[in-house]
C-alpha positions, 0 to 999 in steps of 0.5 A: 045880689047876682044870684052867685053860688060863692061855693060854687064859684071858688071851685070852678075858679080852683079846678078850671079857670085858674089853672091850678090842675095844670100848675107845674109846681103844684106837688111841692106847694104846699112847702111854701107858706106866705106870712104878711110879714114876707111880703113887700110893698106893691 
């Protein structure tokens, strides 16, 4: 419809809209796992 790589788009988002190479916590995130059930009400 807007003639939008979705691919394309999460990855750009990843490596440079969202700050994630920059991210200070980046090299421990991957020990920290979110279930449904940990989150609360909005």
């Amino acid at each position: 419809m807007y003639c939008v790589d979705g691919d394309l788009l999460a990855r750009q988002y990843k490596q440079h809209i969202s700050g994630f190479e920059d991210w200070e916590l980046r090299d421990t995130a991957e020990e920290y796992v979110l279930f449904p059930e940990n989150i609360g009400p909005t």
